[in-house]
N, CA and C atoms as an extended XYZ file, in Angstrom:
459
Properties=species:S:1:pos:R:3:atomname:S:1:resname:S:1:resid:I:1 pbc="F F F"
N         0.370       -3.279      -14.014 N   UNK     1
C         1.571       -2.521      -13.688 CA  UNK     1
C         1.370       -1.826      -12.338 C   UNK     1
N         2.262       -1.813      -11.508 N   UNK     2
C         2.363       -1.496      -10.341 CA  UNK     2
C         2.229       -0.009      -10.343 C   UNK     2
N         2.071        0.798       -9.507 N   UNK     3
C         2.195        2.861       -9.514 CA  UNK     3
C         3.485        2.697       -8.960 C   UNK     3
N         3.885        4.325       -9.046 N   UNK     4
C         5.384        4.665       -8.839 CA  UNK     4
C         5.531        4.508       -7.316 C   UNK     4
N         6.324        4.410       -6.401 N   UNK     5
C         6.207        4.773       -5.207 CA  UNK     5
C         6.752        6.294       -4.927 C   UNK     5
N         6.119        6.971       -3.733 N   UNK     6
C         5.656        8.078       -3.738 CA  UNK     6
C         7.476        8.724       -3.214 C   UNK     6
N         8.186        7.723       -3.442 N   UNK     7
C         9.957        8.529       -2.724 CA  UNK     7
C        10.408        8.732       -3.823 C   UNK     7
N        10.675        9.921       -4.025 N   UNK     8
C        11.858       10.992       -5.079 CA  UNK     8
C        12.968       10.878       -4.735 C   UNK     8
N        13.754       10.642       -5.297 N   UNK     9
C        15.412       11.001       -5.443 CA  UNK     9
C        15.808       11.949       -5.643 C   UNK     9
N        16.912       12.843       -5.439 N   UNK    10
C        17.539       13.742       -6.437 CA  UNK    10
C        18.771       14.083       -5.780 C   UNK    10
N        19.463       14.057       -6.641 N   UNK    11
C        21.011       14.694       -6.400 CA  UNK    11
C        21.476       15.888       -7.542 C   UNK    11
N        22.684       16.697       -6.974 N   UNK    12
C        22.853       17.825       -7.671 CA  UNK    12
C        24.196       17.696       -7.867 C   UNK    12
N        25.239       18.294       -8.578 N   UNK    13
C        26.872       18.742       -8.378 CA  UNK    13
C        26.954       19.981       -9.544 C   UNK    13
N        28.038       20.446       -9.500 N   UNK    14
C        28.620       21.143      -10.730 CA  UNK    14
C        29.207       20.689      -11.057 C   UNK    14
N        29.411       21.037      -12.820 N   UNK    15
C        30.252       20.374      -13.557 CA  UNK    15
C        30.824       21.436      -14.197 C   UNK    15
N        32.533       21.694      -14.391 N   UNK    16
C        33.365       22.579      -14.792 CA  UNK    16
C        33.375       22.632      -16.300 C   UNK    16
N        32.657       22.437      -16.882 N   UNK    17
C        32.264       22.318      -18.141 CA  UNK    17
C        31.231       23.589      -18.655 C   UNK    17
N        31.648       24.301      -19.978 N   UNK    18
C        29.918       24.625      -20.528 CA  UNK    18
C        28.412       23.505      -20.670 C   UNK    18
N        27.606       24.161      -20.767 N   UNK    19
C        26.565       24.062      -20.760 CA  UNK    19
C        26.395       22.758      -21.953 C   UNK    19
N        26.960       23.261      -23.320 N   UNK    20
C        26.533       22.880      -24.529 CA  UNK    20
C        27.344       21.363      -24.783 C   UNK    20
N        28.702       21.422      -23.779 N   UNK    21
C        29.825       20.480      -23.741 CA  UNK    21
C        28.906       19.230      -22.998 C   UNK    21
N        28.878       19.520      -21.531 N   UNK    22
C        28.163       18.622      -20.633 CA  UNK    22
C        27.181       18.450      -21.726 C   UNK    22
N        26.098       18.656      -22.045 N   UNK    23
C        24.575       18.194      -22.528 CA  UNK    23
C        24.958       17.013      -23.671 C   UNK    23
N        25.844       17.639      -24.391 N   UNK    24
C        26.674       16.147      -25.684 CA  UNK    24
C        27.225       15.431      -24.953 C   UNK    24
N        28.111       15.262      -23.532 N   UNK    25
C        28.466       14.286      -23.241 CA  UNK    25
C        27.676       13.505      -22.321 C   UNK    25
N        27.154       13.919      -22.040 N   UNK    26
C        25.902       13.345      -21.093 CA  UNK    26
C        25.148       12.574      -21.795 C   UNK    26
N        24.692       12.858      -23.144 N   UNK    27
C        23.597       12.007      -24.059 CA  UNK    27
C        23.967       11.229      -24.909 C   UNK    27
N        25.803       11.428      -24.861 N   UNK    28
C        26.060       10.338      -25.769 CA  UNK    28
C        26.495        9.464      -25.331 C   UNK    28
N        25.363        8.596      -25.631 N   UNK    29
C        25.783        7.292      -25.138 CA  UNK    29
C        26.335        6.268      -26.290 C   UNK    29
N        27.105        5.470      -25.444 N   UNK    30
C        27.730        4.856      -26.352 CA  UNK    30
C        28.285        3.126      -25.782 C   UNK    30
N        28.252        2.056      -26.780 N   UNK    31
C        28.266        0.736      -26.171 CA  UNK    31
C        29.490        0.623      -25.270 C   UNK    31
N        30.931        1.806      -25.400 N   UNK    32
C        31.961        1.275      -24.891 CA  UNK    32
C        31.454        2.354      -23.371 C   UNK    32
N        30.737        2.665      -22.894 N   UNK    33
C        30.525        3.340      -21.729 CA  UNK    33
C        30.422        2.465      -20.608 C   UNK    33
N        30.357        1.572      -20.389 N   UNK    34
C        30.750        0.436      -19.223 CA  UNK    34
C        32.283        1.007      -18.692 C   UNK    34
N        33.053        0.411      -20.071 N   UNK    35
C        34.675        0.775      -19.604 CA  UNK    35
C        35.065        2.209      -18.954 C   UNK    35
N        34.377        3.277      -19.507 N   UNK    36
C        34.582        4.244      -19.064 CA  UNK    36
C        34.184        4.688      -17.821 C   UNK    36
N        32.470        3.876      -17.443 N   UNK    37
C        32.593        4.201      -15.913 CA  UNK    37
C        33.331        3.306      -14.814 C   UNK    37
N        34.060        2.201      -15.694 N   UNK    38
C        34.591        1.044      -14.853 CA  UNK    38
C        33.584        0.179      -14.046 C   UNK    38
N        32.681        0.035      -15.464 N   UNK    39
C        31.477       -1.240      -14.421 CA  UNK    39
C        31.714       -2.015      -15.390 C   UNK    39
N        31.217       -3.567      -15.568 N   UNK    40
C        31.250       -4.557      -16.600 CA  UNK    40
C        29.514       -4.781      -17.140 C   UNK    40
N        28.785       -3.973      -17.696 N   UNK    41
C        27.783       -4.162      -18.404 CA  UNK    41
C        28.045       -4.064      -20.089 C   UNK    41
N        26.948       -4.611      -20.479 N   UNK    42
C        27.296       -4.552      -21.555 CA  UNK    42
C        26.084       -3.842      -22.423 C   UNK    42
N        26.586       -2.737      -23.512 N   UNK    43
C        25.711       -1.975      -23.954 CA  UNK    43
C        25.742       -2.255      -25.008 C   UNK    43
N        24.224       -2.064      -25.534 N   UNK    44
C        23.877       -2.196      -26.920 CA  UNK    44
C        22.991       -0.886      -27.171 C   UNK    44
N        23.242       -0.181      -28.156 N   UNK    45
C        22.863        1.169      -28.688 CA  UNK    45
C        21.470        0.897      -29.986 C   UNK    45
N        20.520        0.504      -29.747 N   UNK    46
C        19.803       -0.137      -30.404 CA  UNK    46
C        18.543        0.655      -31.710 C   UNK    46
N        18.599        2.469      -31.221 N   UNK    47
C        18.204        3.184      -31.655 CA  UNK    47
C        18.741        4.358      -31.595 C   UNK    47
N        19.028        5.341      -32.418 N   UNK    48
C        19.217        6.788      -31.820 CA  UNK    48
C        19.085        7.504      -33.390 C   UNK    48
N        17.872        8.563      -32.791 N   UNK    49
C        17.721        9.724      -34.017 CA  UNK    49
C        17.779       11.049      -33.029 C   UNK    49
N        17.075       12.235      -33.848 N   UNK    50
C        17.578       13.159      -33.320 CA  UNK    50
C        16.644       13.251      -31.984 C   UNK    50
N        16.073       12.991      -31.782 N   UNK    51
C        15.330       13.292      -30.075 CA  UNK    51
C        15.494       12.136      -28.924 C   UNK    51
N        15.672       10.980      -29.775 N   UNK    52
C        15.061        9.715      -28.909 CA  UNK    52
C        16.834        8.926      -28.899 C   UNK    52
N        16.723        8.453      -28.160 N   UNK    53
C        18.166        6.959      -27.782 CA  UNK    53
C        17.320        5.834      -27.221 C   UNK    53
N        17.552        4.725      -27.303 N   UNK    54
C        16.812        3.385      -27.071 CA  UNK    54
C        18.369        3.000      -26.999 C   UNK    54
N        18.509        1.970      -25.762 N   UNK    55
C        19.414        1.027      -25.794 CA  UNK    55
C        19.296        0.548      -24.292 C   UNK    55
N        20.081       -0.986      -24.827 N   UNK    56
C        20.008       -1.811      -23.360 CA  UNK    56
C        21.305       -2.244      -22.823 C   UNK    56
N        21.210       -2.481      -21.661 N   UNK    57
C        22.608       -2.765      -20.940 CA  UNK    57
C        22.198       -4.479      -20.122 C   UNK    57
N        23.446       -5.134      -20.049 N   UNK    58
C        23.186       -6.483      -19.735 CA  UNK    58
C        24.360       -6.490      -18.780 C   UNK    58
N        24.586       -6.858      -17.418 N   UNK    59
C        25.453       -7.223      -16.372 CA  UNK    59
C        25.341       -8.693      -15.893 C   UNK    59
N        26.237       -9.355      -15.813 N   UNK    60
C        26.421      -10.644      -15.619 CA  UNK    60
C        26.592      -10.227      -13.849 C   UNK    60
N        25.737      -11.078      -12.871 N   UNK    61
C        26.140      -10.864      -11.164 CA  UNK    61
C        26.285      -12.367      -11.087 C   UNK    61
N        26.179      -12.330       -9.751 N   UNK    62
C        26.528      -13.879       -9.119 CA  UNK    62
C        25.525      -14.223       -9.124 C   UNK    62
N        23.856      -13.920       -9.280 N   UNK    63
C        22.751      -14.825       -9.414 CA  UNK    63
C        22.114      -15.127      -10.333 C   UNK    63
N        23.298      -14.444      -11.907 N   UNK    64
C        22.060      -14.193      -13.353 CA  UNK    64
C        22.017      -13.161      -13.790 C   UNK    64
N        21.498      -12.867      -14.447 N   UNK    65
C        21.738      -11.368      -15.390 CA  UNK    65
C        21.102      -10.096      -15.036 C   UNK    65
N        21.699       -8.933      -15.121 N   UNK    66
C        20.801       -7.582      -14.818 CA  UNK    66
C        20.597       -7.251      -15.915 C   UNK    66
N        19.684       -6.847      -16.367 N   UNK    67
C        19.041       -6.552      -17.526 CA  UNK    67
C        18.400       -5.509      -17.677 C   UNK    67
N        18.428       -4.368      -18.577 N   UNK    68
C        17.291       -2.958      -18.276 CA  UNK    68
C        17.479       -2.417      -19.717 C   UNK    68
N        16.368       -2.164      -20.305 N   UNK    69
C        16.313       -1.118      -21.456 CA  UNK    69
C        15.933        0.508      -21.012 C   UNK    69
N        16.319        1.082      -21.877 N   UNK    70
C        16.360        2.413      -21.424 CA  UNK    70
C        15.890        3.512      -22.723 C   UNK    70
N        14.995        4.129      -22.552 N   UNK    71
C        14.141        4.834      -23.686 CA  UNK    71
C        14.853        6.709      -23.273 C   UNK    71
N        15.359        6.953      -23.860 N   UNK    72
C        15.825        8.744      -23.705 CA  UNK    72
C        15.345        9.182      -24.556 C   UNK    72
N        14.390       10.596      -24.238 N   UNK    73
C        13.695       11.650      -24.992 CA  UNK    73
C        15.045       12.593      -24.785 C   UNK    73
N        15.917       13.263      -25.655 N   UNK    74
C        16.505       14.745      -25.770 CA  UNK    74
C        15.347       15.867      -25.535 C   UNK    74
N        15.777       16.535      -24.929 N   UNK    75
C        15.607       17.822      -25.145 CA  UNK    75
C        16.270       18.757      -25.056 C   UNK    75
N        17.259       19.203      -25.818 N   UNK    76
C        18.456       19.885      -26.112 CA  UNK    76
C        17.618       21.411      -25.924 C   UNK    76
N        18.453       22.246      -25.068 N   UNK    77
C        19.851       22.485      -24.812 CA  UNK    77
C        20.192       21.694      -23.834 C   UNK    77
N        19.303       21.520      -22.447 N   UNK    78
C        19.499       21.571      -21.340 CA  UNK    78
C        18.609       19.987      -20.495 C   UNK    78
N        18.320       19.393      -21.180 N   UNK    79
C        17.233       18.199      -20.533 CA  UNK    79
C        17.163       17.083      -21.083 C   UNK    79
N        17.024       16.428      -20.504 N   UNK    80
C        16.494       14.718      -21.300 CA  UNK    80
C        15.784       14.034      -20.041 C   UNK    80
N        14.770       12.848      -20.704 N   UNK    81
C        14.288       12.156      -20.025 CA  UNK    81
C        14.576       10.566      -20.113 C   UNK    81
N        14.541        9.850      -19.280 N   UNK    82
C        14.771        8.312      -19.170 CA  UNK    82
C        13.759        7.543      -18.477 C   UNK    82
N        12.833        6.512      -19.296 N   UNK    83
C        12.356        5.316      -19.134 CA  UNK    83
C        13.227        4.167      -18.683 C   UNK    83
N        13.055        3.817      -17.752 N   UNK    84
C        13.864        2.272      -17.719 CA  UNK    84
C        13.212        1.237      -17.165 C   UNK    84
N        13.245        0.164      -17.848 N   UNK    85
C        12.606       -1.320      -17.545 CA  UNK    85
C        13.881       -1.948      -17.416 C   UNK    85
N        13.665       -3.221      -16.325 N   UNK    86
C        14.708       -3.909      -16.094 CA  UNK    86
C        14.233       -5.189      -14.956 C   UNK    86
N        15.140       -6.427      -15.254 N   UNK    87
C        14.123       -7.324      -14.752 CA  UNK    87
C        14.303       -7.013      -12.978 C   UNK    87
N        15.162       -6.016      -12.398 N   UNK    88
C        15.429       -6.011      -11.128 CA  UNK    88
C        15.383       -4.745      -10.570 C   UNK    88
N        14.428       -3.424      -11.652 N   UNK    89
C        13.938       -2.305      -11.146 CA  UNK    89
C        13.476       -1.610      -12.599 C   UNK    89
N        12.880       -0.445      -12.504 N   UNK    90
C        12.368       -0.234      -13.160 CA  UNK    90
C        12.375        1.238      -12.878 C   UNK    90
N        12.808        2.475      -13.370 N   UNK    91
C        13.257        4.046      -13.162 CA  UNK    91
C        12.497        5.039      -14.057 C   UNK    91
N        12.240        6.236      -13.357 N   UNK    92
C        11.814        7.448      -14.627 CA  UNK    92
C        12.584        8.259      -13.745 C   UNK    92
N        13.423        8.993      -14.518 N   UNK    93
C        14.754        9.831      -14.379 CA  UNK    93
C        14.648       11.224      -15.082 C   UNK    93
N        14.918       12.570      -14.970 N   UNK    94
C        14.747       13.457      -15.388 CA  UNK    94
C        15.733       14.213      -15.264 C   UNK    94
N        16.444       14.730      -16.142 N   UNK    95
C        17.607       15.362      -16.123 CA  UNK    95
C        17.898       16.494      -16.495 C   UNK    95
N        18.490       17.401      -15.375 N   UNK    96
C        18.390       19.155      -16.022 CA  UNK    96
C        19.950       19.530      -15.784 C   UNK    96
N        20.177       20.538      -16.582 N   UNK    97
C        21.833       21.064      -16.999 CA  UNK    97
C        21.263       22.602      -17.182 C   UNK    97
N        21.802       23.557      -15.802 N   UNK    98
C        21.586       24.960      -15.852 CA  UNK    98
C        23.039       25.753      -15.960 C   UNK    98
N        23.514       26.745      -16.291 N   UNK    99
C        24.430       27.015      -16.806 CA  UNK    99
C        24.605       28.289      -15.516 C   UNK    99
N        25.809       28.076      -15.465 N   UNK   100
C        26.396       28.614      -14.258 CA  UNK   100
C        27.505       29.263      -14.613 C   UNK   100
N        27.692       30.228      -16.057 N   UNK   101
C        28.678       31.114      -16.579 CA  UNK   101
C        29.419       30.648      -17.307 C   UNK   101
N        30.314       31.010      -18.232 N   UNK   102
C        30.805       30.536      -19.074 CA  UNK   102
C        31.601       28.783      -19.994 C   UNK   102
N        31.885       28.591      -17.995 N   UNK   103
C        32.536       27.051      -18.173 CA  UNK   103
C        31.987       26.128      -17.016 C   UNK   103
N        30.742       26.576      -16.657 N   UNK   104
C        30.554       25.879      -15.024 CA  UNK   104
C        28.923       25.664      -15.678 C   UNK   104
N        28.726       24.443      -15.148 N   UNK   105
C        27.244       23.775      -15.358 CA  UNK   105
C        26.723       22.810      -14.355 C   UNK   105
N        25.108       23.499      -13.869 N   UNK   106
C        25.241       22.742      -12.394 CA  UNK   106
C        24.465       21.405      -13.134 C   UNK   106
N        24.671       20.133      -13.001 N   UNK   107
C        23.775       18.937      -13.363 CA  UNK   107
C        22.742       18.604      -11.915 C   UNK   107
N        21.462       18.019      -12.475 N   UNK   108
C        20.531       17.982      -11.484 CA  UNK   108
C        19.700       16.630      -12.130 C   UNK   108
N        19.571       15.935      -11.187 N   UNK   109
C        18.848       14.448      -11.370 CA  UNK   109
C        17.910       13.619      -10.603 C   UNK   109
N        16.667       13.691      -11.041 N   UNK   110
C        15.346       13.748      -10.360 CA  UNK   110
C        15.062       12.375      -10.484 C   UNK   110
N        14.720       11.636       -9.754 N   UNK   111
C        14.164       10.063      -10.385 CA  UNK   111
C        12.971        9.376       -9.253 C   UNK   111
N        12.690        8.622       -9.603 N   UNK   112
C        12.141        7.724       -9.027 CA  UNK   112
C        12.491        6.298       -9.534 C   UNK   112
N        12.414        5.137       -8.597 N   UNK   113
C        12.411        3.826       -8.905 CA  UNK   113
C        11.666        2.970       -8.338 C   UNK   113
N        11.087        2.006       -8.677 N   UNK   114
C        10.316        0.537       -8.189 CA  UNK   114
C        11.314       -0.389       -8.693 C   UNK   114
N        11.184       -1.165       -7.652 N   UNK   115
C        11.780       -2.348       -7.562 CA  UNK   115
C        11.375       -3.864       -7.624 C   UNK   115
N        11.843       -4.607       -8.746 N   UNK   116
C        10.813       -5.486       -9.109 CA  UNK   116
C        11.085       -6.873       -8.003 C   UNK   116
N        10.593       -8.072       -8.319 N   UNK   117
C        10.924       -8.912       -7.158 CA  UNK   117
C        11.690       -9.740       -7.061 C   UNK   117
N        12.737       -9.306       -8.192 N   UNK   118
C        14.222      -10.488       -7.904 CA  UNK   118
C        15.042       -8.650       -7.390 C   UNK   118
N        14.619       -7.596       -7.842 N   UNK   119
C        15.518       -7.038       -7.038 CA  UNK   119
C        15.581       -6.558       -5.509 C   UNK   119
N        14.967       -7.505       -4.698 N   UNK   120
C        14.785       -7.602       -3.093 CA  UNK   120
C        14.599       -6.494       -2.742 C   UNK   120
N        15.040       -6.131       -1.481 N   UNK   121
C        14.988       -5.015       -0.456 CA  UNK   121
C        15.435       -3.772       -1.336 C   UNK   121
N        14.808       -2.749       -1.321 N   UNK   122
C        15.588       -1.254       -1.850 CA  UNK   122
C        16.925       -1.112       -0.689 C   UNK   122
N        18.036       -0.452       -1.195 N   UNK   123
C        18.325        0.595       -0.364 CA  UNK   123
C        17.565        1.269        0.296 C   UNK   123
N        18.308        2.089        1.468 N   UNK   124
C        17.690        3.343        1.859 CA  UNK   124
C        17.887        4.562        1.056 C   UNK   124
N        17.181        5.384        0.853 N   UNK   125
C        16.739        6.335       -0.046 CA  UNK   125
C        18.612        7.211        0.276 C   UNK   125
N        19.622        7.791        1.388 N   UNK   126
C        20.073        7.754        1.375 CA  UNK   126
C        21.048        7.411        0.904 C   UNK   126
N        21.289        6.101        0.963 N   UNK   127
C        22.076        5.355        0.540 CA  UNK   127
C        21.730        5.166       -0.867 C   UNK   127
N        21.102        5.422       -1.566 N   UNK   128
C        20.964        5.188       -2.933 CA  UNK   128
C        21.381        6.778       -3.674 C   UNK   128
N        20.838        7.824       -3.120 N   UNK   129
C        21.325        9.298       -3.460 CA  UNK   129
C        22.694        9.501       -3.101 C   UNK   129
N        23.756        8.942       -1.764 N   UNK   130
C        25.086        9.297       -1.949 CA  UNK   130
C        25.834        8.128       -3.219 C   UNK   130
N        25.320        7.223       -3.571 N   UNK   131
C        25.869        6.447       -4.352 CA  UNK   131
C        25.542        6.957       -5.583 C   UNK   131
N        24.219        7.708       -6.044 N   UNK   132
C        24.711        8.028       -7.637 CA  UNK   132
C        25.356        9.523       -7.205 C   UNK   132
N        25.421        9.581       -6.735 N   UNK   133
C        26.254       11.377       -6.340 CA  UNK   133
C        27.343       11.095       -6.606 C   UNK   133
N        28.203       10.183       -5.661 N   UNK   134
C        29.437        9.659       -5.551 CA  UNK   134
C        29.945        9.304       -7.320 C   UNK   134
N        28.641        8.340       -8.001 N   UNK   135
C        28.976        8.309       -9.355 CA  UNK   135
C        29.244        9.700      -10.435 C   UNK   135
N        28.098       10.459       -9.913 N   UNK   136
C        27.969       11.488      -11.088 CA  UNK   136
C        29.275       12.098      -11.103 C   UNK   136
N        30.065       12.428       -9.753 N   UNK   137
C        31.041       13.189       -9.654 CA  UNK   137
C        32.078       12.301       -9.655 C   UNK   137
N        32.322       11.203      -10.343 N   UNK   138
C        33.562       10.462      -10.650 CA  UNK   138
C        33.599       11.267      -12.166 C   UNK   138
N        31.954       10.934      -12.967 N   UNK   139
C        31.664       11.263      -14.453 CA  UNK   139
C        32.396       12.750      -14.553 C   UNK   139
N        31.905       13.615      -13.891 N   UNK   140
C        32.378       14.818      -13.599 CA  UNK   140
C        33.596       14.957      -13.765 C   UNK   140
N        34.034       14.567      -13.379 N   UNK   141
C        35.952       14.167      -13.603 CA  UNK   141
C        36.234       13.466      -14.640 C   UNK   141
N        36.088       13.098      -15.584 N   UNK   142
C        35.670       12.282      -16.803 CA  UNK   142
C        35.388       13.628      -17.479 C   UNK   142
N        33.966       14.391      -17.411 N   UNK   143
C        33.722       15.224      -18.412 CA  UNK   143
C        34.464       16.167      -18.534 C   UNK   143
N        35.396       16.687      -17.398 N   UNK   144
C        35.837       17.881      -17.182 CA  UNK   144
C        37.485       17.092      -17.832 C   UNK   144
N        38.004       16.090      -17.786 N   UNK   145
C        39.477       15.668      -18.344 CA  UNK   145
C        39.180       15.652      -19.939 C   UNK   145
N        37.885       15.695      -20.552 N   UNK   146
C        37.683       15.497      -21.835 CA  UNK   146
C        37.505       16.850      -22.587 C   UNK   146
N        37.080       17.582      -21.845 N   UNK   147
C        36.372       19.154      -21.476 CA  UNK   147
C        38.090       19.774      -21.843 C   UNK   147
N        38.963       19.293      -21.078 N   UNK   148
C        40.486       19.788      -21.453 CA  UNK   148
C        41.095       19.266      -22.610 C   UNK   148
N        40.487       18.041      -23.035 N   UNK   149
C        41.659       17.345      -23.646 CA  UNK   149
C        40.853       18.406      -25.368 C   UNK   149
N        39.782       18.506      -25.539 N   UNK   150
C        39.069       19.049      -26.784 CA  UNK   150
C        39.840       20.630      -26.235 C   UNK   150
N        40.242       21.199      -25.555 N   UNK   151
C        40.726       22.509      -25.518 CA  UNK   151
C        42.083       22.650      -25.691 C   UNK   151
N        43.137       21.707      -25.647 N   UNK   152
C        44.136       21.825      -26.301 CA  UNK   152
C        44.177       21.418      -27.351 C   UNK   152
N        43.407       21.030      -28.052 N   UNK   153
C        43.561       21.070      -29.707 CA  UNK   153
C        43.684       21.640      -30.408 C   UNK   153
């Protein structure tokens, strides 16, 4: 097995959400979550008890399949961790949720990745941090329309 390479990632945003709201929607994962971020993978939920989630996602591209399993440790209130194997990278991800007053929660996401050798050239480290940024804060908008829709009930 190869070592990690020594470049960190991390991106930050707030999320208009409590603390306790974000941390359940963040960890629950679920097979129809493709549709919801508007990508076409396909999820399979293959384990989940109270600390741990195991599941894999499968994407059909133009050269063959993306493939990655993904191991999540909970650590409720505020954290979880992610293993990921995949035949075109391979990630350890660390995830923190600090609470920023009653309805505001800043999310924070630490990672590293290697890249295996059908998945070619990396990005630039740049370019890979405004793209999950750009993602988290689509989700953000997602958590925060769901965040409303459970408050008029």
């Amino acid at each position: 097995m190869t070592s990690w390479p020594k470049t960190e990632y991390h991106i930050a945003t707030v999320l208009r959400v409590p603390l306790g709201f974000a941390f359940r929607w963040c960890t629950d994962f679920r097979p129809d979550d493709a549709r919801r971020e508007g990508e076409a993978y396909e999820r399979k939920i293959l384990e989940r008890v109270a600390r741990r989630v195991v599941y894999e996602d499968l994407e059909p591209t133009p050269t063959g399949w993306r493939w990655a399993r993904h191991v999540v440790t909970l650590r409720p209130p505020n954290r979880w961790h992610s293993d990921s194997v995949g035949n075109y990278r391979d990630a350890s991800l660390d995830y923190k949720l600090t609470s920023l007053g009653p309805k505001r929660t800043r999310f924070e996401l630490t990672w590293k990745r290697r890249v295996s050798a059908l998945g070619g050239r990396p990005p630039s480290r740049r370019s890979i941090e405004k793209s999950t940024l750009a993602a988290w804060r689509q989700f953000a908008k997602a958590i925060e329309a769901d965040y409303r829709k459970t408050r008029r009930r």
